[in-house]
C-alpha positions as CSV (number, residue, x, y, z in Angstrom):
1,X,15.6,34.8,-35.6
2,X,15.0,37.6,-33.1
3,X,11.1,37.6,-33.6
4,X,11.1,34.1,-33.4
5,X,12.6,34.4,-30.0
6,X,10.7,36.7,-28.9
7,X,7.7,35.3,-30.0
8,X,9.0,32.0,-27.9
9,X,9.8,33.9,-24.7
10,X,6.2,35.2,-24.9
11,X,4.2,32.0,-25.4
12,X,6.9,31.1,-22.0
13,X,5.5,33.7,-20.0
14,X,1.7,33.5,-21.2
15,X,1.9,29.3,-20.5
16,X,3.6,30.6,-17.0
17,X,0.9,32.7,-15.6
18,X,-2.2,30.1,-17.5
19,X,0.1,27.9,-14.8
20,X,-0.3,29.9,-11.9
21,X,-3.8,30.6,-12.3
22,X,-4.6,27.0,-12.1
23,X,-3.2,26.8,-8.7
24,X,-5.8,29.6,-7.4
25,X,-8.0,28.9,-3.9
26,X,-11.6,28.3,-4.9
27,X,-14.1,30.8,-3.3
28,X,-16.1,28.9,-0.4
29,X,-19.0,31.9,0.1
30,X,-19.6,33.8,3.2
31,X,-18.4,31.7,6.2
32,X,-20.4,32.0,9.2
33,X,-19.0,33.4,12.4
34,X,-17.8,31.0,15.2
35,X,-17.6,32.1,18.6
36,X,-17.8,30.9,21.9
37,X,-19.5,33.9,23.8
38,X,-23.7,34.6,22.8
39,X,-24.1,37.7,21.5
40,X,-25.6,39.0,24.9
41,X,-22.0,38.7,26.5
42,X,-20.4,40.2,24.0
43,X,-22.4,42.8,24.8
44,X,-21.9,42.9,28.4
45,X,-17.8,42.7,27.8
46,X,-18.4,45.3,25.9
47,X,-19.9,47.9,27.8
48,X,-17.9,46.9,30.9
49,X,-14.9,47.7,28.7
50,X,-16.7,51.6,28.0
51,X,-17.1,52.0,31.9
52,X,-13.3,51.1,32.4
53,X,-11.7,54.1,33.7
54,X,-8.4,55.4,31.8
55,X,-9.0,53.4,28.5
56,X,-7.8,55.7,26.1
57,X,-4.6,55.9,28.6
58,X,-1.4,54.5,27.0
59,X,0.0,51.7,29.0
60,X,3.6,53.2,29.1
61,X,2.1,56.7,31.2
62,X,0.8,54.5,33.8
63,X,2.7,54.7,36.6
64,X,3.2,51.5,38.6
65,X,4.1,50.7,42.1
66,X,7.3,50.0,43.8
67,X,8.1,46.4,43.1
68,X,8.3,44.0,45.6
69,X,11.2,41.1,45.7
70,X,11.0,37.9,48.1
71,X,15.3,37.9,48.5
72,X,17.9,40.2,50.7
73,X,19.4,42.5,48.4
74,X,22.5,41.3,50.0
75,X,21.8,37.8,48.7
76,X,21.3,39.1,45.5
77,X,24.9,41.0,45.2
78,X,27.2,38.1,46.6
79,X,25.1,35.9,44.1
80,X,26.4,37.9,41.0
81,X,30.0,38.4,42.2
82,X,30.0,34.4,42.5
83,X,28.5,34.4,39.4
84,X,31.2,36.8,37.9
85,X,34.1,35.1,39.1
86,X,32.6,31.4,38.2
87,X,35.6,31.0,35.1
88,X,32.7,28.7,33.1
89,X,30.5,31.2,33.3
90,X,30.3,32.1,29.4
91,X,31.2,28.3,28.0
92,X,28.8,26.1,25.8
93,X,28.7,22.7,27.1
94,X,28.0,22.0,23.8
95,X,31.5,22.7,22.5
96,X,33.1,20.2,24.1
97,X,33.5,16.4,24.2
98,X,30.6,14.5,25.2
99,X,28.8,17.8,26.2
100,X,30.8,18.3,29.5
101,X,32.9,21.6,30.7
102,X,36.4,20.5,31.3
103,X,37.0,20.6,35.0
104,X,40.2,22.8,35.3
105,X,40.3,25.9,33.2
């Protein structure tokens, strides 16, 4: 009984992988290269890109300019302290009826 079993689980697994094997891709050859730049601006990209100064520079040790910003930095403040008092401020719509914030909290 326990050979038999064993012999069962066996014929299981080989059946299994036959199985799996028929589902393999079939092998379409060398594909040919598609790209939309000739050969002669690849070329040209790439020896523009070996004239770049600081290209073996890591991006994060470059340092970058003061940032510029169109509003008042007064603006800016009494916008987030309106924001912070605002009582809906961390609601989901979504967890009310019909979608709406309830108008007194």
């Amino acid at each position: 009984m326990n050979k038999t079993s064993q012999i069962i689980a066996a014929a299981a697994l080989s059946f299994a992988a036959l199985g799996g094997a028929a589902h393999a891709e079939s092998y379409q050859g060398v594909q040919e290269p598609v790209s939309a730049l000739s050969r002669a601006e690849v070329q040209q990209q790439a020896v523009a890109a070996a004239h770049a100064p600081n290209q073996n520079v890591s991006s994060s040790s470059v340092v970058l300019g003061a940032l510029t910003n169109g509003r008042d930095r007064a603006a800016v403040q009494a916008e987030a302290i309106a924001a912070a008092r605002n009582s809906t401020q961390n609601l989901d719509a979504s967890a009310f009826v019909g979608s709406q914030l309830p108008a007194a909290l």
